[in-house]
Structures are given as C-alpha cells and as structure tokens.
C-alpha positions as CSV (number, residue, x, y, z in Angstrom):
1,X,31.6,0.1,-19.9
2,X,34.2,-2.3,-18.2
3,X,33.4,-5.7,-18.0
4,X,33.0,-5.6,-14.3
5,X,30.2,-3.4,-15.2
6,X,28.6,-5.2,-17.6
7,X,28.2,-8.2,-15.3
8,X,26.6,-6.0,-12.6
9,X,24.5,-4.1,-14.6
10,X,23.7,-8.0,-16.3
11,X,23.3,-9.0,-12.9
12,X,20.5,-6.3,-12.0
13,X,18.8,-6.5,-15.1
14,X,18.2,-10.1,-14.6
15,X,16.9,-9.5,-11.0
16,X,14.7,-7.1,-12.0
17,X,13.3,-9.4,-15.0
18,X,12.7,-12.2,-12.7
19,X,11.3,-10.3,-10.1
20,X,8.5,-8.2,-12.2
21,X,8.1,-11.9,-13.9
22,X,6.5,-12.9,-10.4
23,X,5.1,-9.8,-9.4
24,X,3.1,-9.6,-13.1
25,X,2.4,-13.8,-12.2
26,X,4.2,-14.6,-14.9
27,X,6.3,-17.1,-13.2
28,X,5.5,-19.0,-9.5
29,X,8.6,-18.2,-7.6
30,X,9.0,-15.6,-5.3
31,X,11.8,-14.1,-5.8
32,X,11.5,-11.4,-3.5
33,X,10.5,-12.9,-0.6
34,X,13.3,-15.4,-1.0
35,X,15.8,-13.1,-1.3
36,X,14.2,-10.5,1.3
37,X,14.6,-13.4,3.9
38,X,17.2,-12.5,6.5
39,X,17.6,-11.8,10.3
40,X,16.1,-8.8,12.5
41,X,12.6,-9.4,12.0
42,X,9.8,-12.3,13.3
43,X,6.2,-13.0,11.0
44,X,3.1,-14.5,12.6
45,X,0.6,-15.7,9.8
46,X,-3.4,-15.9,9.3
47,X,-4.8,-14.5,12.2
48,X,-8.4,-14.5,11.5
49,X,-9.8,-10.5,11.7
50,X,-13.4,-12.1,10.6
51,X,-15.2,-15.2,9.2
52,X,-14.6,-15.4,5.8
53,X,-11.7,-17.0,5.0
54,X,-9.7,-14.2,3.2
55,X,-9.7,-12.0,6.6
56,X,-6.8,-13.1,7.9
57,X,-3.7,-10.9,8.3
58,X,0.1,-11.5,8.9
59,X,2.4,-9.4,11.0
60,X,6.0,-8.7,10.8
61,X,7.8,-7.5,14.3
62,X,11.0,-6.3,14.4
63,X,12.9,-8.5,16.6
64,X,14.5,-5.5,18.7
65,X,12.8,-2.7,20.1
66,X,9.8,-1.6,17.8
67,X,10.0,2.4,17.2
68,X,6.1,4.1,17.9
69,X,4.7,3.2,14.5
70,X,2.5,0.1,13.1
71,X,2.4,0.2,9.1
72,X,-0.8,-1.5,7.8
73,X,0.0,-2.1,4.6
74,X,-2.4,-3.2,1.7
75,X,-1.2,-4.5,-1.4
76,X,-3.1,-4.1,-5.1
77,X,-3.8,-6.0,-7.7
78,X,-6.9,-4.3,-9.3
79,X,-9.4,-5.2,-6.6
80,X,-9.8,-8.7,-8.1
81,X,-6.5,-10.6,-7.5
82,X,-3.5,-10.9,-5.1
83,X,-2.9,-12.6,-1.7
84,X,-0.6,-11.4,1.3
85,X,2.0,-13.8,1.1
86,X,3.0,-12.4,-2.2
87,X,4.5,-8.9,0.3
88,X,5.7,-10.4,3.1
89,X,9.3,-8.3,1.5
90,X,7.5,-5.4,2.2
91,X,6.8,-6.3,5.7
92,X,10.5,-7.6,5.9
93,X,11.6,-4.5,4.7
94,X,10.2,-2.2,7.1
95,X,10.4,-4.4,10.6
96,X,13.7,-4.5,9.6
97,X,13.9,-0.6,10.2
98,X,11.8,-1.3,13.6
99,X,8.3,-0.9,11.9
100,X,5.5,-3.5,13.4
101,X,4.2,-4.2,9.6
102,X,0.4,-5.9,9.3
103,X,-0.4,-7.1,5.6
104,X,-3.9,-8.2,5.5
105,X,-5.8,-10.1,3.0
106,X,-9.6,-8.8,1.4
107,X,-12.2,-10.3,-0.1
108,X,-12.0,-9.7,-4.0
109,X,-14.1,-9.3,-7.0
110,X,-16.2,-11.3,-8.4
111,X,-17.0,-12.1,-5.4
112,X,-17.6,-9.4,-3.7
113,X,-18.0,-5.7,-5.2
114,X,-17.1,-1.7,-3.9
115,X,-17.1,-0.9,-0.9
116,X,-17.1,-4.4,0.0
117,X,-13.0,-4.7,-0.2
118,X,-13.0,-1.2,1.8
119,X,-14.9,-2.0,4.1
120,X,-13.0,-5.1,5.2
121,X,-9.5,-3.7,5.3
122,X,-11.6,-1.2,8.3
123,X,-12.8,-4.6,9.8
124,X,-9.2,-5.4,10.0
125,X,-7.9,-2.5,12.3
126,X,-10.9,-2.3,14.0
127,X,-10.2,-6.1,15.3
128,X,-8.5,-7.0,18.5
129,X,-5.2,-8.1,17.6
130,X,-4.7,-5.3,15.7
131,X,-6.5,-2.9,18.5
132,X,-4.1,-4.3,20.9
133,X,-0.9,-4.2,18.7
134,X,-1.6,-0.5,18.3
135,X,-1.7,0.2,22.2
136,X,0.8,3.1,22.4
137,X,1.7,3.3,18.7
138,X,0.3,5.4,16.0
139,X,-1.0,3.7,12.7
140,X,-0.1,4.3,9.3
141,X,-1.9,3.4,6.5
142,X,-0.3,2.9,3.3
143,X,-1.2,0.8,-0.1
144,X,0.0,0.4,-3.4
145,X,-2.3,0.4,-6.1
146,X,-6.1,-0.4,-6.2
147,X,-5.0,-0.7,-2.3
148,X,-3.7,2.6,-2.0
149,X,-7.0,3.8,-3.2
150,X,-8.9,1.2,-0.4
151,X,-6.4,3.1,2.2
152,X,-7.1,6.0,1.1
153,X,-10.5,5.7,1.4
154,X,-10.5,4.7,4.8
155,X,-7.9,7.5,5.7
156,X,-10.2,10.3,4.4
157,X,-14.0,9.1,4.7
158,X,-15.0,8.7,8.2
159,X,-17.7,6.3,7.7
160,X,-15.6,3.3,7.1
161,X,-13.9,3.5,10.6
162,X,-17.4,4.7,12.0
163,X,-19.0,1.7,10.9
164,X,-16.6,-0.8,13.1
165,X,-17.1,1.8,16.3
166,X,-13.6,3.6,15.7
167,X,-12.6,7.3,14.1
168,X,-10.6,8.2,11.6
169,X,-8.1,10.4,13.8
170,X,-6.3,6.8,14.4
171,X,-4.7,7.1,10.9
172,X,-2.0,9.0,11.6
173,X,-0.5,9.2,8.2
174,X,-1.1,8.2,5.0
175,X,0.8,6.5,2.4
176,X,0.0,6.5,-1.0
177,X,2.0,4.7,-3.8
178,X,0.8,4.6,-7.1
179,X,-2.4,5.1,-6.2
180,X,-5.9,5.4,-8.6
181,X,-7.2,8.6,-6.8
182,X,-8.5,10.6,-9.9
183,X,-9.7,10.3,-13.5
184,X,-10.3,6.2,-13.7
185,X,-13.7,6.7,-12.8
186,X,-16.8,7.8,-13.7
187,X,-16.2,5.1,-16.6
188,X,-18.7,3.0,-18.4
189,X,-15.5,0.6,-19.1
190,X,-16.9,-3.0,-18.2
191,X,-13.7,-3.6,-16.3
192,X,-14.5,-1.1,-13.6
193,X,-18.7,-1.3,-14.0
194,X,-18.4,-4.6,-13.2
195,X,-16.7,-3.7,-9.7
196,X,-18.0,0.1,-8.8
197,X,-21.1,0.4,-10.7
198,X,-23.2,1.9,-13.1
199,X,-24.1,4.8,-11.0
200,X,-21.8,8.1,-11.6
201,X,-22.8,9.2,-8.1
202,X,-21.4,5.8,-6.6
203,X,-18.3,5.7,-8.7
204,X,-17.4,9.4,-8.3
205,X,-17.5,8.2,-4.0
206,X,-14.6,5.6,-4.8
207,X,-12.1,8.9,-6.2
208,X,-10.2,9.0,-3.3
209,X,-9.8,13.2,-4.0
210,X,-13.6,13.6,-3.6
211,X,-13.1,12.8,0.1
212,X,-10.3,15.4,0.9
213,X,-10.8,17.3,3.8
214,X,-8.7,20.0,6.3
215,X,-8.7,17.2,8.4
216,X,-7.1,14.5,6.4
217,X,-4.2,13.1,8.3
218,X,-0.7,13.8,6.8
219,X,0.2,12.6,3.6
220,X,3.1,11.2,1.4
221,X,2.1,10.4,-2.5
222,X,5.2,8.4,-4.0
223,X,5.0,7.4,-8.2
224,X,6.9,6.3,-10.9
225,X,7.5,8.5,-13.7
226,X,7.0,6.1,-16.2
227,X,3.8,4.3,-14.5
228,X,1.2,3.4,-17.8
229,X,-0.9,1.8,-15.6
230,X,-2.2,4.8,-13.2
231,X,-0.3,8.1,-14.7
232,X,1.5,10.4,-12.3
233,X,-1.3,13.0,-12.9
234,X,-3.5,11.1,-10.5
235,X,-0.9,11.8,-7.8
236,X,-0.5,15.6,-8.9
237,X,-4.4,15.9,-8.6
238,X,-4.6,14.5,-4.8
239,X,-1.6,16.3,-3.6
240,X,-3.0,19.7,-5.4
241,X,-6.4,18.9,-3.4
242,X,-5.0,18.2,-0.3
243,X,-2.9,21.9,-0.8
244,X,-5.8,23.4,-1.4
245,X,-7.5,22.2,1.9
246,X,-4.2,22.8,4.0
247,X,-3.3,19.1,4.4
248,X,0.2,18.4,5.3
249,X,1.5,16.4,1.7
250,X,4.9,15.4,0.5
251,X,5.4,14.3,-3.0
252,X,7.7,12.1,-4.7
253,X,7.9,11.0,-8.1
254,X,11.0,9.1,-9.5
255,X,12.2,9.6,-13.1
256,X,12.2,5.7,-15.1
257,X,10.0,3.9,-12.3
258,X,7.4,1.7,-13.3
259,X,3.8,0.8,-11.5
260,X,4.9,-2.5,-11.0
261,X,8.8,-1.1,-10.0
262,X,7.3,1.4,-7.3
263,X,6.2,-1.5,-5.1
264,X,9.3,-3.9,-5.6
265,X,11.9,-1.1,-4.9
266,X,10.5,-2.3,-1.4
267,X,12.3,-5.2,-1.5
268,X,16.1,-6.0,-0.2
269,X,17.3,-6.6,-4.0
270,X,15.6,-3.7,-5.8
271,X,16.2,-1.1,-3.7
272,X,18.2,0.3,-6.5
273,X,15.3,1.1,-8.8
274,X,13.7,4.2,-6.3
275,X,14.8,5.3,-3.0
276,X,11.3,4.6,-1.8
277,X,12.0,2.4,1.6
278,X,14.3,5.4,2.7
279,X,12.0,7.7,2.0
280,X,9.1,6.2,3.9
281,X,11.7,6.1,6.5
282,X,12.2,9.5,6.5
283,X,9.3,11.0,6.4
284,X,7.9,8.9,9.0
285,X,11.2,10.0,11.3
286,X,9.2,12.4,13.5
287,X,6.6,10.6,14.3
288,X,8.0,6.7,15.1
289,X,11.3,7.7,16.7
C-alpha cells in the first residue's frame, strides 16, 4: 500500500474510532454532528409534542424546495438511554437530500416501561406541528435499534395511532435498521423483564413480526453483517413474514457493518462504511419525487 494510502486509510480509521467512541458514550464530543454541519439545511429545536419534558422534537428542513416526504426518525439506545441531539447528522443527512427530517425524544426506562416509549413516539405524529408539517406529504417512519422496533410497532399495530385519533395508513413506509424484531423476547433475562415484563403474552406483543399484516405499509430492512448486538437473522425473520403476507420489502445487508456502524454510515464522514443514505434515497425515489 503506497503511503498516500496509508494516510487515508489512517485517516478513516481514526474517524471511525472517534466517531463509535461517541456514539458507544465513550467520549463527550460529537463528532458527527460537528463534522455533518454544513449548508442546505435549517433545524428548529424542542418543540414540545406533550408535557413531560422528554416530548419535545427537533426538525431539520431542507433549505430549498422539500420533495413529498417527512422522515420521522427515532433513534435507539436500548429503550433506556439516548437524547435527540446526539442525531441531528442523521437529520442533516437527509434534509440535505430535500427530506423534512423530525427526530423526537421519549420517555425512557426506568422511568417509564413498554408500551410507554411506543406510545409517545404516536403522541408525537399525532401532535399539531407534526399534523401540520405533514399537510401534503407522506410520512416515513424509520428507527434504528430498540427505535426501529418502537417504529415498527407503530407502523404495523393499529392501536397505537388509534389511540391519538389517527390510522395507521399515514405510514407510508417503513424503515427498519438494525432492528430487534424477533428472537430477543420471550426472555426471563432481567435486562429486558425489567422493561417488557414477566408475562410471555405481553412480551411476545413487543416482536414487531407478531404484528405483520397484508396491510403493512412498504418496507426496507437494512443490517450490518457483522451486527453482535441484534443478529441479521432478526431482519431475515421480518422480511420472510412480511413475504409471506404479500407486503412490499426490500432487504439490505452489508458485508463488515457493525450495529453501531449501520447508523453512523448516516453521517457526512462515514458514508464510506455502507451505502445506506443512498439507499434510503433510492428506495424512497418513487414516492418523495
């Protein structure tokens, strides 16, 4: 390898340290925000969907023409940690490509328990900024994580949208990446007792794949190949459900991708690691243009 070579492939490798330093908490600087910050897109920050004080969202607008979709996009972090400001790259990321982006916080455990943290991402879209941002656009849910699993949720179970006087045929698509949808549960692992239950019948409800449907809205599943921390067979299982009902799914999984590296491909230094901001892009052509 030239030296020329070396010092980019040093240069990356350093990037990438630093940036799933942050992303793991292991250091307070963020990295990717920092570097995602550049022209052709305008945030507005905790706007209050409810009273407690972690329902607030943040938008990102692109600052020319919006195409016809708003992203709602709700970050993990094991349904017990993580705060909005920590993705404001991935809202960067896609208002940059004309995307209106919403990342909204939830209430967490301990404090609160399932479906509490479902329920309030629903609360979210079913408030009035939101309502009125989505006037002649369609919504697209997508999640990484525990909070793929909490969009997921809400795009397949009715009863969640019900609940705040809305349906479920405003999802429009779906967007999983590296989502828990099978296998972690039923579990008598404290861990996840703690936060679904005790009760089989309860925890088996969470599995996103128990809530597939003919009429799930469309579907893209994106994972890492070398996730550890939810195994690509979870994404295999949903997309072989939603086959079997005749759901519209597209599936991509990228050979030497992390959990963590799924999410910070996302960001305007990392893109390098998986081609996933082009293929949400793509896929979401037909429908935004």
């Amino acid at each position: 390898m030239g030296l020329s070579r070396r010092l980019a492939h040093i240069g990356k490798g350093f990037i990438v340290m630093s940036v799933l330093a942050w992303l793991t908490g292991c250091s307070g600087t963020d990295v990717l925000n920092t570097l995602g910050r550049a022209p052709h897109y305008q945030s507005a920050t905790d706007i209050a969907y409810g009273q407690h004080p972690r329902q607030t969202l943040d938008i990102y607008s692109p600052d020319r023409d919006a195409n016809g979709c708003t992203v709602m996009f709700v970050y993990g972090g094991s349904w017990d940690s993580g705060k909005k400001e920590q993705y404001g790259f991935v809202g960067a990321a896609l208002a940059r490509k004309g995307y209106t982006v919403i990342v909204p916080d939830y209430r967490l455990y301990p404090e609160v328990t399932y479906p509490a943290f479902v329920q309030d991402i629903a609360k979210a879209i079913a408030s009035e900024k939101v309502q009125n941002l989505l006037a002649g656009q369609s919504l697209v849910l997508m999640g990484h994580s525990a909070g793929a699993m909490i969009a997921g949720l809400i795009s397949y179970d009715p009863q969640y949208l019900q609940a705040e006087g809305l349906s479920r045929a405003q999802i429009a698509r779906y967007i999983s990446l590296a989502g828990p949808h099978d296998y972690f549960l039923p579990t008598e692992k404290p861990q996840w007792t703690r936060i679904f239950g005790s009760d089989k019948t309860r925890q088996v409800d969470a599995l996103t794949v128990n809530h597939v449907h003919a009429d799930n809205p469309p579907t893209l599943i994106l994972h890492g190949a070398d996730d550890e921390t939810v195994t690509p067979k979870s994404a295999v299982s949903l997309e072989h459900k939603l086959q079997q009902a005749g759901v519209a799914v597209e599936r991509h999984t990228y050979a030497g991708v992390s959990h963590v590296q799924l999410v910070a491909a996302l960001g305007r230094p990392l893109g390098f690691l998986a081609p996933a901001a082009e293929d949400i892009d793509a896929y979401l052509g037909s429908l935004c243009r």
